[in-house]
Backbone bond lengths (Angstrom), bond angles and torsions (degrees), N, CA, C in turn:
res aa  C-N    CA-C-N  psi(-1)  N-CA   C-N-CA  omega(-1)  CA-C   N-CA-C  phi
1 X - - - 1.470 - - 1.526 109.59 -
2 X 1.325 131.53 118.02 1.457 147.06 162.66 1.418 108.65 -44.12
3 X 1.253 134.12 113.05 1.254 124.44 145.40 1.677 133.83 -52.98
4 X 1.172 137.57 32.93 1.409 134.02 179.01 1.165 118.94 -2.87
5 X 0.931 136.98 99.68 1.572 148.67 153.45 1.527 126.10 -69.91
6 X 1.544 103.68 -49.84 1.711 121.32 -149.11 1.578 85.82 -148.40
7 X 1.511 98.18 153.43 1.264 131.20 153.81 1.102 147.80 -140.84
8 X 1.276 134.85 125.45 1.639 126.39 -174.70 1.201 92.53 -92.63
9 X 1.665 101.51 153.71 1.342 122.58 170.53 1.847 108.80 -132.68
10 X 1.564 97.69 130.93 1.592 96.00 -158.32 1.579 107.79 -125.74
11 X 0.946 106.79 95.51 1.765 125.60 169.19 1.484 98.53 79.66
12 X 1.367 97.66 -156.34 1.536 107.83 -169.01 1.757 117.00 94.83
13 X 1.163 117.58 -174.01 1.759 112.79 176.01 1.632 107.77 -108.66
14 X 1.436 102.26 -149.59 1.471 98.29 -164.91 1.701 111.29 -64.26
15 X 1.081 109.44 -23.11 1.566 106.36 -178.36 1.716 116.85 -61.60
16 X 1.174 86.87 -11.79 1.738 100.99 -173.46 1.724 101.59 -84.03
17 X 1.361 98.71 -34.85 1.793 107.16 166.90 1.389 137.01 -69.18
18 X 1.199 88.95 -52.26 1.626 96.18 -177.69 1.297 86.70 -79.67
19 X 1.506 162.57 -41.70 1.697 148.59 162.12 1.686 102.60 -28.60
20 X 1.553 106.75 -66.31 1.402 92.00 -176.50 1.269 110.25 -79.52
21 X 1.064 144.16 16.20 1.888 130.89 149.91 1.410 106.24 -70.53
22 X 1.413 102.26 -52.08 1.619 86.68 -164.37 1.523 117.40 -86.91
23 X 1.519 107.20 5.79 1.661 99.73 161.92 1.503 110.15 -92.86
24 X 0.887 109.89 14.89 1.884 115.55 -171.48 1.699 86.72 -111.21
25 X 1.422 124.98 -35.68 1.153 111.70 171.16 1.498 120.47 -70.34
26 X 0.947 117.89 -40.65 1.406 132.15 149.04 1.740 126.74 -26.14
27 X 1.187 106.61 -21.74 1.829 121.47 160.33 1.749 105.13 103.25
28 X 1.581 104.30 3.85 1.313 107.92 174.74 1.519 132.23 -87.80
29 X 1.065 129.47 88.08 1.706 134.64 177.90 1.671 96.90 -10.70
30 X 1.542 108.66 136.31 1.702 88.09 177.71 1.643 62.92 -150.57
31 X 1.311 106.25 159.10 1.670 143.41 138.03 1.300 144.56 -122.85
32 X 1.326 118.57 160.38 1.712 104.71 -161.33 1.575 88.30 -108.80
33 X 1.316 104.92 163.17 1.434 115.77 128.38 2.001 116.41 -137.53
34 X 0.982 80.72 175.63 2.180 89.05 -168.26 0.893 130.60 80.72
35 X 1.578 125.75 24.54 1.129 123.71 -162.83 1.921 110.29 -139.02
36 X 0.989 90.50 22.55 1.717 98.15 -168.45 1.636 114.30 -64.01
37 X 1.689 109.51 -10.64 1.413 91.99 -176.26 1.620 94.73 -129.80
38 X 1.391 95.24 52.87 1.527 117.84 -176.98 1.712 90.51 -108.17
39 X 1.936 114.98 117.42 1.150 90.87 157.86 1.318 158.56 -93.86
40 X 1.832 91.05 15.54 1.893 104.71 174.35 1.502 92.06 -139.02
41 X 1.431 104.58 121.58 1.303 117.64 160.17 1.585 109.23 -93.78
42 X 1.025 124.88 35.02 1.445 125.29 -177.45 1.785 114.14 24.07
43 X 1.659 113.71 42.86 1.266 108.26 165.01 1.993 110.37 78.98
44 X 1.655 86.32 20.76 1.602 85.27 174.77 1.224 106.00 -114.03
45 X 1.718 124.35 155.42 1.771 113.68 -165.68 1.500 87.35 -98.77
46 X 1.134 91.26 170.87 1.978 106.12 174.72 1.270 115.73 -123.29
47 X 0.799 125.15 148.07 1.737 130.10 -152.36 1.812 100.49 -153.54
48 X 1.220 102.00 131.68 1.720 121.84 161.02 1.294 104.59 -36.92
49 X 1.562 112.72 143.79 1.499 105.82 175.73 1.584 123.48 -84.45
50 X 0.954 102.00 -2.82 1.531 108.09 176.69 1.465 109.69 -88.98
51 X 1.408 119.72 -28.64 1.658 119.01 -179.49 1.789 90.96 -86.08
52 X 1.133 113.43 -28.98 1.740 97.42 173.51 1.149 114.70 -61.53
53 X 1.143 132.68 -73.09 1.266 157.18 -176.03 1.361 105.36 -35.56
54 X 1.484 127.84 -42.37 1.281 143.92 150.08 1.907 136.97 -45.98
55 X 1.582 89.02 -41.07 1.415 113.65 -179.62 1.564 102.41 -90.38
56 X 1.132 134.39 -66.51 1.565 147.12 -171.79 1.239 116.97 -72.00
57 X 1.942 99.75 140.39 1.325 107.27 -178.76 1.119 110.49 -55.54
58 X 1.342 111.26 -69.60 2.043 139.48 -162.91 1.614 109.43 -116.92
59 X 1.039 94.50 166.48 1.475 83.15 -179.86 1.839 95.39 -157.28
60 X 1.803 103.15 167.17 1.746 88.35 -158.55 1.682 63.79 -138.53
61 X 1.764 98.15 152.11 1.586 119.19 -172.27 1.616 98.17 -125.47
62 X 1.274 123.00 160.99 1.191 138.88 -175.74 1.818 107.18 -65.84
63 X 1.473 95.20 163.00 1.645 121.32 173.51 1.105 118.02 -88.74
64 X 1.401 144.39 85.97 1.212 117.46 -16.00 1.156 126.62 -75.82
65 X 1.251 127.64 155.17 0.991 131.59 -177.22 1.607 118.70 -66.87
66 X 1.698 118.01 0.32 1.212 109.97 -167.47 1.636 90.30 -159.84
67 X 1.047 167.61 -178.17 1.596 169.55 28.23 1.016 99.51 12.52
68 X 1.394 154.24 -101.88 1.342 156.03 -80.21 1.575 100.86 -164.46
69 X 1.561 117.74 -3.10 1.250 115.22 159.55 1.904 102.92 89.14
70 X 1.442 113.32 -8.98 1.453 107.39 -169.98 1.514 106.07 -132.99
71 X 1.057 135.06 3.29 1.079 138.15 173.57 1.576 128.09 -161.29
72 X 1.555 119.19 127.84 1.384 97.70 -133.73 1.875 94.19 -85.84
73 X 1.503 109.13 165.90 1.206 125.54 -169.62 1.828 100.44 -65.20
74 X 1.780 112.96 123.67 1.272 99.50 166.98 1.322 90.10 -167.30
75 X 1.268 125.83 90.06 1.924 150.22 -138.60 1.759 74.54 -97.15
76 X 1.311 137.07 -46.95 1.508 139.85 -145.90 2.183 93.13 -84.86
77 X 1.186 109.18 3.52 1.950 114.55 -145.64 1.920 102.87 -124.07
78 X 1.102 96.04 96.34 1.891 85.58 175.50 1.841 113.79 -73.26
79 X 1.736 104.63 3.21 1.252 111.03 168.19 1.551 110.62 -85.65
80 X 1.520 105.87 146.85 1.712 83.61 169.47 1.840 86.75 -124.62
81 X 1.372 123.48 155.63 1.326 145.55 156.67 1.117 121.82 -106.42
82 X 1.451 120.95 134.84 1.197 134.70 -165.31 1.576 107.26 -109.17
83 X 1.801 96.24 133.52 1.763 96.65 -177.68 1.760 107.92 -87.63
84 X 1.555 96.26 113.01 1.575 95.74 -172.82 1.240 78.25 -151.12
85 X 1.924 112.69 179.49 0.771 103.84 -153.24 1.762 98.60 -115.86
86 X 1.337 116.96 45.71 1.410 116.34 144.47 1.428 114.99 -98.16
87 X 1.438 133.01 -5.99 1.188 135.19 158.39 1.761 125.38 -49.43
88 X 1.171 97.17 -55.92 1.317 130.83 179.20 1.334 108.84 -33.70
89 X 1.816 85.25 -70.07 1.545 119.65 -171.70 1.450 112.73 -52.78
90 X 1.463 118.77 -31.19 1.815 120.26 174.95 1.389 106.66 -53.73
91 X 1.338 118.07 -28.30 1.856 129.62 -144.23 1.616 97.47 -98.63
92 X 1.576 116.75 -22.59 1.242 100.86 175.96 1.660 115.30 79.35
93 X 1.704 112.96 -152.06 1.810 110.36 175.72 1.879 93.96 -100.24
94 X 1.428 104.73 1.49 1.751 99.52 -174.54 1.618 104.13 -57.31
95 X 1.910 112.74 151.54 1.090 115.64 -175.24 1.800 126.73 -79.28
96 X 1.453 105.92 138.85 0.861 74.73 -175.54 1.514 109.86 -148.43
97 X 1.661 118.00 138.63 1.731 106.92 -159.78 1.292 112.45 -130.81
98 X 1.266 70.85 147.91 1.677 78.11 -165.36 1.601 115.20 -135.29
99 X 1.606 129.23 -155.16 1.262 113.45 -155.59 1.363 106.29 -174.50
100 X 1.891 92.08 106.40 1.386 115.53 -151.18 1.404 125.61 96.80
101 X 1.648 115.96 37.21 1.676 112.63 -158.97 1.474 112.28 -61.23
102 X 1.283 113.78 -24.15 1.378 124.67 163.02 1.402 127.59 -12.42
103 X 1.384 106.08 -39.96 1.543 119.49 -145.64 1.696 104.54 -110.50
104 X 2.046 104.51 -0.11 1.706 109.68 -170.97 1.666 93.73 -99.57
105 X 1.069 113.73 140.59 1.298 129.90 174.57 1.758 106.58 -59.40
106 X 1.510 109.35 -44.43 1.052 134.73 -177.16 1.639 112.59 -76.30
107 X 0.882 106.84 133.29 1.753 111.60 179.38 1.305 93.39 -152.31
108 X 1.853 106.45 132.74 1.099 129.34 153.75 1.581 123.71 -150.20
109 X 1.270 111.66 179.45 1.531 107.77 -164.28 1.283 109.40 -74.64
110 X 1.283 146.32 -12.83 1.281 133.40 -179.84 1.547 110.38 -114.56
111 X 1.568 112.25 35.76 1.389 117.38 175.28 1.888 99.22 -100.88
112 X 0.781 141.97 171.42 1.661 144.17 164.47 1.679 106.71 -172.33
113 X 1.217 91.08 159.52 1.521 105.60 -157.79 1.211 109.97 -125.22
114 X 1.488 116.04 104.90 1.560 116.68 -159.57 1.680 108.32 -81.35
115 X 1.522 99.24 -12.49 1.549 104.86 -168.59 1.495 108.39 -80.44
116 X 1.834 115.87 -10.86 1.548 90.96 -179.63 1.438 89.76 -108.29
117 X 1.503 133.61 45.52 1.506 118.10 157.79 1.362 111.29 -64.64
118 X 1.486 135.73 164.07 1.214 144.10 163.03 1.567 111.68 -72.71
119 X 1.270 142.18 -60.98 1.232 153.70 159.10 1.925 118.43 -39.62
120 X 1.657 109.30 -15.82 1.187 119.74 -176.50 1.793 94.77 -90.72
121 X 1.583 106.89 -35.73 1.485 97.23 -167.16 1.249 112.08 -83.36
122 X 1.197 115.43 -43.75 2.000 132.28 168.73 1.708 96.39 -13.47
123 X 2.092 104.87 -82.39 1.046 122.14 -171.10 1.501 100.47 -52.36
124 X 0.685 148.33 -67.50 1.670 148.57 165.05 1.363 117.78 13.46
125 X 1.252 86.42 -64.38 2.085 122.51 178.07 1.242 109.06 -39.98
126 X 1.609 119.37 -37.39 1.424 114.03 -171.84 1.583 125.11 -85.08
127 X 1.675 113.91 -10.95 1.326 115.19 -158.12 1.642 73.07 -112.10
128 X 1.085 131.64 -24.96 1.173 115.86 -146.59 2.180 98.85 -97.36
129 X 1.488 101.59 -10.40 0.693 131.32 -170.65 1.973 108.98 -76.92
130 X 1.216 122.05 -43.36 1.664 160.75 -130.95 1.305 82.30 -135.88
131 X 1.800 134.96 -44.15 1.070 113.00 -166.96 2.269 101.21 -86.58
132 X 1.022 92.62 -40.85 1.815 106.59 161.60 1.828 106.15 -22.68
133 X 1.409 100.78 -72.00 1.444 133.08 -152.11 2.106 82.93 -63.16
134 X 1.206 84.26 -56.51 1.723 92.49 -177.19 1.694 124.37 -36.28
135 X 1.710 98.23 -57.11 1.415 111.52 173.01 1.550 119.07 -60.32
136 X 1.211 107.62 -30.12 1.708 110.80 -177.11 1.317 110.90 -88.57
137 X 1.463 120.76 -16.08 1.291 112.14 170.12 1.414 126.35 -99.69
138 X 1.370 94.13 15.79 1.918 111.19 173.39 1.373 93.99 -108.50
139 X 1.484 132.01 -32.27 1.450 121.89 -164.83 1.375 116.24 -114.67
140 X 1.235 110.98 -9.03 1.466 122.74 158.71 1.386 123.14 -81.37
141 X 1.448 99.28 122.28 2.015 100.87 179.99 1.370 104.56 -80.47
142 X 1.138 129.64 -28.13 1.802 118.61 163.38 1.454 116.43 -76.27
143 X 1.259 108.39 177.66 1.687 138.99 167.10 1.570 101.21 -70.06
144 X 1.750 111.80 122.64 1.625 89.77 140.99 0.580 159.25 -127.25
145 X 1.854 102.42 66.72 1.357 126.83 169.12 2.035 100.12 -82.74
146 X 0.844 114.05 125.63 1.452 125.65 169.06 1.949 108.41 80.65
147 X 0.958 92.78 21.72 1.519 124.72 178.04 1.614 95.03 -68.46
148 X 1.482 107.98 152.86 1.230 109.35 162.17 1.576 121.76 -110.43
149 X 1.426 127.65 128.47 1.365 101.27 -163.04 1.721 98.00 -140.43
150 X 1.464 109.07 143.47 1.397 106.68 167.40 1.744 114.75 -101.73
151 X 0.924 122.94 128.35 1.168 138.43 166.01 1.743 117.12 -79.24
152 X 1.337 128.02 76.73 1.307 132.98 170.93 1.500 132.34 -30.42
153 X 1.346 149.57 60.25 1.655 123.83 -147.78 1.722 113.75 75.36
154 X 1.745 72.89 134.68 1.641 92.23 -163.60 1.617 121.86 -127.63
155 X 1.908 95.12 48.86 1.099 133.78 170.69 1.242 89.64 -63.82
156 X 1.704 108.57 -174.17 1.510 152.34 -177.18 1.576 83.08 -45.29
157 X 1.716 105.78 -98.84 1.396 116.14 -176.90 1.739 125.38 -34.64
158 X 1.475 118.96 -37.25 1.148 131.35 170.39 1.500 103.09 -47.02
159 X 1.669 119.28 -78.31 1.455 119.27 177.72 1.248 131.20 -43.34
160 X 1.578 112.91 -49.30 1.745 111.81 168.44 1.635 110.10 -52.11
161 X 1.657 118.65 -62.67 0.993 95.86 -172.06 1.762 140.93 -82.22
162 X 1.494 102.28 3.21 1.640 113.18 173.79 1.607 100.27 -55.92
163 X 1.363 112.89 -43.12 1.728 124.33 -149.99 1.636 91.92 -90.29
164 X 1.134 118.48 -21.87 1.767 111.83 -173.97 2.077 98.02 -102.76
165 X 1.216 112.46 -2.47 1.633 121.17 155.06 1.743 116.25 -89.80
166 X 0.931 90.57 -28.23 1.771 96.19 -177.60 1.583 98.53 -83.05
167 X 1.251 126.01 -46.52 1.097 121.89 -148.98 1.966 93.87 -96.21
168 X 1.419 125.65 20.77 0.980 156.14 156.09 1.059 116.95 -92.47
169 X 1.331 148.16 -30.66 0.997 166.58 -162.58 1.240 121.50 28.98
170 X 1.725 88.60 76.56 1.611 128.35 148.24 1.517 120.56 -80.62
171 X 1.403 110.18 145.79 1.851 98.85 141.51 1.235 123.93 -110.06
172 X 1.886 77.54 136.87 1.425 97.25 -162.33 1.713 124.27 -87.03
173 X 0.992 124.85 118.13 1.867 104.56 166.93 1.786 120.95 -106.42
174 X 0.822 150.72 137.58 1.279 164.08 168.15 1.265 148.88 -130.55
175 X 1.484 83.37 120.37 1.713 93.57 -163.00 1.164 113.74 -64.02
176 X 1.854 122.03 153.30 1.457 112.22 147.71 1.465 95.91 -148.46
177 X 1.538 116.34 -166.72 1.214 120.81 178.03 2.004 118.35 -125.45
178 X 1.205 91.35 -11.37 1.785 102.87 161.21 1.022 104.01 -82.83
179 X 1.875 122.22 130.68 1.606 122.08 152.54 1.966 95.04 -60.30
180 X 0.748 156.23 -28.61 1.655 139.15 165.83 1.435 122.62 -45.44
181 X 1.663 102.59 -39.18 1.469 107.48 175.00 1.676 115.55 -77.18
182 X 1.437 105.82 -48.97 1.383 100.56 179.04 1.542 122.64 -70.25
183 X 1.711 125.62 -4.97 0.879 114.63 149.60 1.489 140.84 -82.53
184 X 1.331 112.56 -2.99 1.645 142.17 168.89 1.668 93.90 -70.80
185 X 1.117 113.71 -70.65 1.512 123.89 -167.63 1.762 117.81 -53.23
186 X 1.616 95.56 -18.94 1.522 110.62 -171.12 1.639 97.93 -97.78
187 X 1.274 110.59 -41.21 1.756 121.30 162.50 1.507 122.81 -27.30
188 X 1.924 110.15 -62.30 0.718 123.29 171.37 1.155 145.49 -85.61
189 X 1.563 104.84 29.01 1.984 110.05 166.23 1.323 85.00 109.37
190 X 1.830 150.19 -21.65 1.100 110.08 -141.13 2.026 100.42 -137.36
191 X 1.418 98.68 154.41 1.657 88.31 -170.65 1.383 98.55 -72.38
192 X 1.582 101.08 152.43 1.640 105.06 167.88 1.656 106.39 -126.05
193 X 1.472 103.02 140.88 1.806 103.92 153.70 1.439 107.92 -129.58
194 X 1.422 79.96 -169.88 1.628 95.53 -152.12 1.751 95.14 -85.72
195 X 1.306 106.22 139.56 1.958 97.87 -160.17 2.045 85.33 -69.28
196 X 1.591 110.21 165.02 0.619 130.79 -150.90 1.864 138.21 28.12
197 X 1.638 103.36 31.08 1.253 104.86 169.56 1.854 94.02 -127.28
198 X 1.030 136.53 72.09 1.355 143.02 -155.74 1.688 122.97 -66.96
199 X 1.684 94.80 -59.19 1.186 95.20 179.99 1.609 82.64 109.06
200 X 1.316 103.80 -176.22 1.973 122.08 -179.26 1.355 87.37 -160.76
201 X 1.587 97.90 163.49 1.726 110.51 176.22 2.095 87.99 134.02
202 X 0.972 131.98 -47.00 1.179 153.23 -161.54 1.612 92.21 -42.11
203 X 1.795 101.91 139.78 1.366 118.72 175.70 1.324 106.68 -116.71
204 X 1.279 142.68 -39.08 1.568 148.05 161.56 1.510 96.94 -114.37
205 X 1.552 109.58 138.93 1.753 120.62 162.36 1.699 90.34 -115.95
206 X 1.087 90.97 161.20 1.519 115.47 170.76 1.329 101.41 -147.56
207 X 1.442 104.87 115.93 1.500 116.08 163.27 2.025 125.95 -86.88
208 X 1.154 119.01 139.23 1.594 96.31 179.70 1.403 82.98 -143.46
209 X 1.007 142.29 25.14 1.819 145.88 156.14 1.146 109.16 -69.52
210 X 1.256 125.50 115.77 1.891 123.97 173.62 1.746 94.14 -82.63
211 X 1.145 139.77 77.26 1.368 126.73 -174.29 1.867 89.49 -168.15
212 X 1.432 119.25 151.85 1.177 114.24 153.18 1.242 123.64 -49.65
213 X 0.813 156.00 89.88 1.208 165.56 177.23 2.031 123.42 -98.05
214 X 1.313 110.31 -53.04 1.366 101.45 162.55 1.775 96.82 -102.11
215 X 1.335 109.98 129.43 1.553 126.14 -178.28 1.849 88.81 -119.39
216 X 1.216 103.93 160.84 1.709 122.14 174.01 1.897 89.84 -30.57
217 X 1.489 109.02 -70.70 1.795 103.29 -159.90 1.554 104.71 -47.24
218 X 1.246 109.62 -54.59 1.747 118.02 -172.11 1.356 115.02 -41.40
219 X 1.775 107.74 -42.47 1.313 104.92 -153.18 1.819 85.44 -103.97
220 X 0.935 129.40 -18.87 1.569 102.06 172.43 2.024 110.27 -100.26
221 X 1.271 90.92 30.82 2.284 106.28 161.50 1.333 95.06 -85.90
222 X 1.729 99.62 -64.60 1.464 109.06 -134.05 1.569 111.51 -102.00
223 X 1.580 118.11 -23.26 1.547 122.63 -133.23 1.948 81.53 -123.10
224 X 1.381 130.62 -43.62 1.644 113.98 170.79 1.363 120.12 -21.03
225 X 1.525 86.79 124.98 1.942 101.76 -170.87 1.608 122.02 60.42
226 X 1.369 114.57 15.75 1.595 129.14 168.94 1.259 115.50 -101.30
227 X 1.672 100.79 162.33 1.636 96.88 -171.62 1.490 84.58 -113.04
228 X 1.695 126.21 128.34 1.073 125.60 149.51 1.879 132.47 -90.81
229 X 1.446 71.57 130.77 1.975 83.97 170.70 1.534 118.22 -109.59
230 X 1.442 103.41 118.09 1.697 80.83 -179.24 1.691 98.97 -115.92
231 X 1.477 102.11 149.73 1.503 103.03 -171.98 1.719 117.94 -126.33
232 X 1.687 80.18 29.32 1.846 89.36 -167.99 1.547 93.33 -90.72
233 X 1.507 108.82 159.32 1.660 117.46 -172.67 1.172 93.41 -75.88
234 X 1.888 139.30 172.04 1.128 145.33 178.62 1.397 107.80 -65.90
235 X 1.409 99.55 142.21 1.233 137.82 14.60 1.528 119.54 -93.16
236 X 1.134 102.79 -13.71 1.568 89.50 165.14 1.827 100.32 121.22
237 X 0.780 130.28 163.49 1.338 144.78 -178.03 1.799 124.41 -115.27
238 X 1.409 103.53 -7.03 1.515 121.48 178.43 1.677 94.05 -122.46
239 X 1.623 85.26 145.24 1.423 115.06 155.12 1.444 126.92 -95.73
240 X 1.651 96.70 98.42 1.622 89.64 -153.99 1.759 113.74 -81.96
241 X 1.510 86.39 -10.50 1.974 91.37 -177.34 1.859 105.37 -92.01
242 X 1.429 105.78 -10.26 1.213 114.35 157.98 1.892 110.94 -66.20
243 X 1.410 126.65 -65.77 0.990 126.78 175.67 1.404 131.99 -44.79
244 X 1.111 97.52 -25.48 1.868 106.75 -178.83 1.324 95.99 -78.64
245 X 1.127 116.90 -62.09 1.736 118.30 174.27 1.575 123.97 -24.26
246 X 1.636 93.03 -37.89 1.485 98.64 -160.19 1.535 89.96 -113.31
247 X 1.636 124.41 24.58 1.518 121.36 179.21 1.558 109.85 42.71
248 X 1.007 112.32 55.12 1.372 110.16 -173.71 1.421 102.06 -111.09
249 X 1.441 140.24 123.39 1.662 113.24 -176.79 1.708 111.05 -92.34
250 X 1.396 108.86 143.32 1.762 102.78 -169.31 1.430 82.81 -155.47
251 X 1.714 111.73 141.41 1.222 142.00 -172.46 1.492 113.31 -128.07
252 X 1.392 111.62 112.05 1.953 118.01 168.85 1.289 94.59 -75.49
253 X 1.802 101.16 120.41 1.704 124.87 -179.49 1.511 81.10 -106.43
254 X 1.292 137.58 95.26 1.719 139.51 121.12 1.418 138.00 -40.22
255 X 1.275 127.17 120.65 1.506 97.95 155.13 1.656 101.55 73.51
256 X 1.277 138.97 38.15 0.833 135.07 -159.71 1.869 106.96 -101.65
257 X 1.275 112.95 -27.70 1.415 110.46 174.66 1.719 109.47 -71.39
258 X 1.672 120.11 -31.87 1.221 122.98 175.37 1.715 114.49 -50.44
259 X 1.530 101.09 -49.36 1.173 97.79 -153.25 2.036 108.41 -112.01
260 X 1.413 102.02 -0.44 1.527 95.03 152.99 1.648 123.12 -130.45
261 X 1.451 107.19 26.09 1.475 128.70 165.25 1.531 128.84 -151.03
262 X 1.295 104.21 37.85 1.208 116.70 -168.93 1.800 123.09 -29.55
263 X 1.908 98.27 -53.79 1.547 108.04 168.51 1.280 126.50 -47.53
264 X 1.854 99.97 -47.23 1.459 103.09 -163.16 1.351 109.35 -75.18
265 X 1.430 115.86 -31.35 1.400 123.15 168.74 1.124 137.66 -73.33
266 X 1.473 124.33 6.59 1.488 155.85 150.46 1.535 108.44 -69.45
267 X 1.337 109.90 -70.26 1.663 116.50 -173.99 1.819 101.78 -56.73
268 X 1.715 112.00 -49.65 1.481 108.06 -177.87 1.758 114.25 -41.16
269 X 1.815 99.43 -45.27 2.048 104.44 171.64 1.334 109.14 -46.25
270 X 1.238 105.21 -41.96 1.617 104.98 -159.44 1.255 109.10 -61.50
271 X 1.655 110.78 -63.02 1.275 117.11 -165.17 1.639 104.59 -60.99
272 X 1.055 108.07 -53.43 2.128 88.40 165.09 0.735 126.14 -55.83
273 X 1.198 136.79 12.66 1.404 142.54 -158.82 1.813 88.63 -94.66
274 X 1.775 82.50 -65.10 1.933 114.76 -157.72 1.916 82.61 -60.23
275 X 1.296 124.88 -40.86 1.619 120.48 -154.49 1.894 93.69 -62.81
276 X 1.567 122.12 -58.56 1.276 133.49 163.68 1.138 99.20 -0.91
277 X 1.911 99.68 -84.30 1.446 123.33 -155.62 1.618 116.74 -36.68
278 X 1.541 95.15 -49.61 1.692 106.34 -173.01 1.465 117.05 -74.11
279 X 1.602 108.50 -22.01 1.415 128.23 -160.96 1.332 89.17 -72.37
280 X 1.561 120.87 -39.05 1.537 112.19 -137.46 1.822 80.77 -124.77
281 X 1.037 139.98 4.24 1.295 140.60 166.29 2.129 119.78 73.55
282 X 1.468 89.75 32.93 1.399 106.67 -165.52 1.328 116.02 -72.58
C-alpha cells in the first residue's frame, strides 16, 4: 500500500486547477505542470516535470488526457509532450489517472481511468446539464419557460436534464427506447416517445445519443424552425451539413462540464480520483 502524500497535476484546463486546489486543500502538497501561461494558478507552484515526477507520489492527467492520441492535452502549455514511452518511464509503478485511458498507446497497471467511473458520469450530468440549459438560453429568442423541448435519450444526461427543463417550466417530451424508460418518463410529469419516432412542433432539441440519430429525414420531421443542441461525444448524433441545408440552426455542445462548471468538475476528478485510491488500496 502507497502512502500518498503529494500530487502532481499535469495539463489539462481549469478543471485540472480547481482539482488541484482542492486537493491541496485537502492537506496534500500538490504541484502543477502545463500551465505556465495560465494567469491564476490559484497559489499553486509549478515545477519541471522531471523534478515532479521525482518529488510526487501519484499524479492525476487531464480530460482527456490526450486530443490526438500523441501529445498530452495542456491548451494552458506552449510546450507540447509526447505520450511515448520515455514519458511513462519518468513515472515509474507510481499511480497514475487519468481521463480517457483509451486514447494511450501505452497501458499499464498503475494507470486508471477516473473518467469511466459510474459515479464520475452521474455527477457529470449536472454541469453538463446547466451547461445545455446555458446554450439555449443564449441562442434561443424565447423563454424556456413554456418552451417546447425534446429531450433525445434517457441516459444519465437525458434524466438530469428533462427534470432541470421541467422544473423551468418547459414542456417536456422524451425520448427513449425501453417501454421501462418511457414509462418512468411518463411517471414523471413528462411526455415520452419512442426515440426516433419524434413528432415536430419542437422549439429547443437536445440531443444526448452518441449515434446518428437526427439524419437529413429526422431532422427535416422533427427539428424545422428548432434550435438544435447536440450533446453527444463525437461523432455526434446530428447531421450538421444536413441541417444547414435544411436552415435548421444546430450547435456541437462539447466539453460542457469543463467549460460551464469548471470547479464542480474539478472536485467531481478528484473525488474519483480519492474513490480509485481506496478501491484499489493505494
Amino acid at each position: 500500500m502507497i502512502d500518498i502524500k503529494s500530487f502532481g497535476i499535469i495539463g489539462g484546463d481549469k478543471r485540472q486547477l480547481y482539482c488541484a486546489r482542492s486537493v491541496a486543500d485537502d492537506g496534500y502538497d500538490v504541484c502543477l505542470f502545463g500551465f505556465e501561461q495560465c494567469e491564476d494558478t490559484m497559489g499553486l507552484r509549478s515545477v519541471p516535470l522531471k523534478e515532479m515526477a521525482a518529488h510526487c507520489d501519484a499524479f492525476i492527467m487531464p480530460l482527456p488526457v490526450s486530443k490526438d492520441g500523441k501529445v498530452l492535452n495542456m491548451p494552458f502549455s506552449a510546450v507540447q509532450v509526447g505520450m511515448n514511452e520515455d514519458l511513462f518511464f519518468l513515472f515509474g509503478n507510481k499511480p497514475l489517472f487519468v481521463g480517457m485511458k483509451s486514447r494511450l498507446a501505452h497501458q499499464a497497471e498503475n494507470i486508471f481511468d477516473y473518467s469511466t467511473r459510474e459515479e464520475f458520469a452521474v455527477e457529470n450530468a449536472v454541469p453538463t446539464g446547466e451547461g445545455a440549459i446555458e446554450y439555449a438560453m443564449r441562442e434561443y429568442e424565447g423563454t424556456i419557460n413554456s418552451s417546447r423541448c425534446l429531450v433525445a435519450g434517457y441516459g444519465r444526461i437525458g434524466r438530469i436534464l428533462s427534470q432541470m427543463l421541467r422544473g423551468l417550466g418547459a414542456n417536456v417530451t422524451v425520448s427513449a427506447r425501453k417501454y421501462s424508460d418511457l414509462a418512468y418518463i411518463r411517471s414523471c410529469g413528462m411526455k415520452a416517445v419512442v426515440t426516433g419516432d419524434f413528432g415536430s412542433g419542437y422549439d429547443i432539441i437536445f440531443n444526448t445519443i452518441p449515434e446518428l440519430i437526427f439524419d437529413s429525414h429526422t431532422l427535416a420531421g422533427s427539428a424545422c424552425g428548432a434550435l438544435v443542441i447536440d450533446l453527444a461525444s463525437l461523432p455526434g448524433g446530428v447531421d450538421f451539413d444536413a441541417a444547414k441545408r435544411l436552415n435548421i440552426k444546430a450547435i456541437r455542445a462539447l466539453s460542457l462540464p469543463g467549460r460551464s462548471a469548471p470547479q464542480t468538475s474539478g472536485i467531481i476528478i478528484k473525488n474519483a480520483v480519492y474513490n480509485i485510491i481506496r478501491e484499489e488500496n493505494l
